[in-house]
C-alpha positions in Angstrom: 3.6 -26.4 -7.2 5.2 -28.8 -4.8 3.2 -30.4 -1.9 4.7 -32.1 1.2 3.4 -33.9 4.1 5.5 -33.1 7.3 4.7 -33.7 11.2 3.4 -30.0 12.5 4.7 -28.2 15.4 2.1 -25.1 15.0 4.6 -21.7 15.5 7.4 -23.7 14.7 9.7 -20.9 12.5 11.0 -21.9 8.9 13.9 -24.6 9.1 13.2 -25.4 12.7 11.5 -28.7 13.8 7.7 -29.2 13.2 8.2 -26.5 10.4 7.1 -27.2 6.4 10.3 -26.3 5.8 12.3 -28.5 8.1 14.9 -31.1 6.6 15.5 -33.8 9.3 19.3 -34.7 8.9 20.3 -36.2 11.3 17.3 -38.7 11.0 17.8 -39.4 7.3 19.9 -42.5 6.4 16.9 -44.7 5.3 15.2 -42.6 2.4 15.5 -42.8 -1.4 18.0 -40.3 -1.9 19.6 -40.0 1.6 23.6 -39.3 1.9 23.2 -37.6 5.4 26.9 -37.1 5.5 27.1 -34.6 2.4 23.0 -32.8 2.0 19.6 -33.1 3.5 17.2 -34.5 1.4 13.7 -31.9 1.5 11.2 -35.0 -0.3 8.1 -32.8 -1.8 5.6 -34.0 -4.8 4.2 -32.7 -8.1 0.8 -34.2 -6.9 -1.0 -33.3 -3.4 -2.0 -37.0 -4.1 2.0 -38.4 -4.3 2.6 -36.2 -1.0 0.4 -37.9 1.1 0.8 -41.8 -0.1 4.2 -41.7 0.4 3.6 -41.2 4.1 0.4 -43.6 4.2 1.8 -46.0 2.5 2.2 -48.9 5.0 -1.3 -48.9 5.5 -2.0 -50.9 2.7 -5.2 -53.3 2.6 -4.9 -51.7 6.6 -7.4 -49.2 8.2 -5.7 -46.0 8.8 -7.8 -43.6 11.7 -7.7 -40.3 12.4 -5.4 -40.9 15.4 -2.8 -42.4 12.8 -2.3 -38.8 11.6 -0.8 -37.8 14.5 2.8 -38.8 15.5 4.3 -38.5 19.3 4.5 -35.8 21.0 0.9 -34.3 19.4 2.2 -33.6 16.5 -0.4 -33.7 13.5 0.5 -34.4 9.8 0.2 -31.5 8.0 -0.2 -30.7 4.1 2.1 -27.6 2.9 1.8 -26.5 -0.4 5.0 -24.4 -1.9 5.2 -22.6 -5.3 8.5 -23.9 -7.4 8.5 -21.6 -10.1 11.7 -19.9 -9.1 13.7 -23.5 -8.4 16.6 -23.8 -10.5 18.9 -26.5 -11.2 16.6 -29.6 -10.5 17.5 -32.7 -13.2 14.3 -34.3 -14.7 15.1 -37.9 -14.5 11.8 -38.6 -16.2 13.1 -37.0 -19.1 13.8 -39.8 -21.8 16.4 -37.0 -22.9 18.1 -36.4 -20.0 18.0 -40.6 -18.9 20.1 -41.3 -22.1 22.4 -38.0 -21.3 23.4 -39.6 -17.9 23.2 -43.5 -19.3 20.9 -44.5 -16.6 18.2 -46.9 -17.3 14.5 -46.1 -16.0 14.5 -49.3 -13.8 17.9 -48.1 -11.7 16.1 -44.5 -11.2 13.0 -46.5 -9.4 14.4 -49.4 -8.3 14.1 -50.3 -4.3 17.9 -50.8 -4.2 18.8 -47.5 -1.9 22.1 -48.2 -3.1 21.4 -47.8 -6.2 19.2 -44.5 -6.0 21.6 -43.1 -3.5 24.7 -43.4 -5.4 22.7 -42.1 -8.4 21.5 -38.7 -6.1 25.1 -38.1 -4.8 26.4 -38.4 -8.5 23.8 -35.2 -9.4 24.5 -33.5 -5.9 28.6 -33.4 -6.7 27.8 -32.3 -10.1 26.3 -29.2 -8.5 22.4 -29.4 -9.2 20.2 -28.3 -6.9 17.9 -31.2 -6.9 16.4 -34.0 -8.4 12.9 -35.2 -10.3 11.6 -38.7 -10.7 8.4 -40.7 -10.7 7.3 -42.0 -7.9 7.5 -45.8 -7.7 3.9 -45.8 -6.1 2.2 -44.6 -9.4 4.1 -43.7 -12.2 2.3 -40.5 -12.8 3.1 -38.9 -9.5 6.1 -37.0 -10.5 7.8 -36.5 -7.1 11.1 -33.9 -6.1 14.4 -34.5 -3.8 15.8 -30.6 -3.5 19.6 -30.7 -2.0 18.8 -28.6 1.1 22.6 -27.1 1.3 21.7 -25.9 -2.5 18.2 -24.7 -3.0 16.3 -23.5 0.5 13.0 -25.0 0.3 10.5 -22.1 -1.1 8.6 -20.9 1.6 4.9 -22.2 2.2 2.0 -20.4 -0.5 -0.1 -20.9 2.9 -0.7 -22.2 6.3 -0.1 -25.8 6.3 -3.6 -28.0 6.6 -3.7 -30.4 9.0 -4.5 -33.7 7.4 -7.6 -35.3 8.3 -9.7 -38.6 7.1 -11.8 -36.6 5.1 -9.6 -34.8 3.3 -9.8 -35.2 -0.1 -6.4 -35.3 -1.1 -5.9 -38.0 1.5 -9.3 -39.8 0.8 -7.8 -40.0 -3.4 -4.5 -41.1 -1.7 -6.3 -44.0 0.2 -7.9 -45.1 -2.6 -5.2 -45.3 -5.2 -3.1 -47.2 -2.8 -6.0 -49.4 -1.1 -5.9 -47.9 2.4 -9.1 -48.3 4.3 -10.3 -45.2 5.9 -12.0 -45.2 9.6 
């Protein structure tokens, strides 16, 4: 399964804005694997848990309200959950094997140089692959996924999207392991 956390725009259709399935382009620059200029980057997680700290991450030793779930506009973060058992093509950089294939050292694949993790993305993009696996740098046993969205369509949604709430217990496990205060 992959889970990802994506501001909703209820009716939106597949690949349109507000949708599960929606990869920002033209907004991308910033991100871990970003190359705007040659894929969208579609960011999901092995772990509901992963899915949801990434996005609350800046709240750290911060309260984080119900209100901050919602972004401008209305728009509520949402939870989709997709099934990834017919995704092909995905390198598993937390793969010992496949580290020492490539000759890249664990610390470049999670390092906070963009440069670094960048160049590394666009190195597996012109080889053809359809994504990429690695571990989160938030907790090591998070695995998360960066699919190439000009290679593999994102799967579509096993359900509707749940809108993300304080009390969900996904996000209330996400707080927690990260040290986000909940009000």
């Amino acid at each position: 399964m992959l889970y990802r956390v994506f501001p909703e725009a209820p009716g939106a259709r597949p690949g349109e804005p507000g949708s599960a399935t929606y990869v920002a382009r033209s907004g991308q620059g910033s991100g871990r694997h970003d190359n705007p200029s040659h894929y969208g980057a579609f960011y999901a997680s092995r772990r509901v848990e992963s899915a949801i700290a990434e996005r609350i991450q800046h709240f750290r030793g911060e309260s984080l309200s119900g209100s901050d779930l919602r972004r401008p506009g209305g728009r509520r973060l949402a939870l989709a959950t997709f099934d990834d058992s017919s995704l092909d093509g995905v390198i598993d950089l937390d793969d010992p094997d496949m580290l020492s294939k490539r000759e890249l050292r664990p610390s470049l694949v999670a390092t906070r140089h963009r440069a670094e993790t960048r160049r590394i993305a666009l190195g597996i993009f012109r080889e053809g692959a359809g994504g990429l696996g690695w571990w989160s740098t938030l907790e090591a046993s998070w695995p998360n996924v960066t699919l190439f969205a000009e290679r593999l369509s994102p799967p579509a949604p096993i359900d509707e999207p749940q809108p993300l709430s304080i009390d969900h217990p996904a996000l209330v496990a996400a707080a927690q392991a990260l040290g986000v205060l909940l009000s």
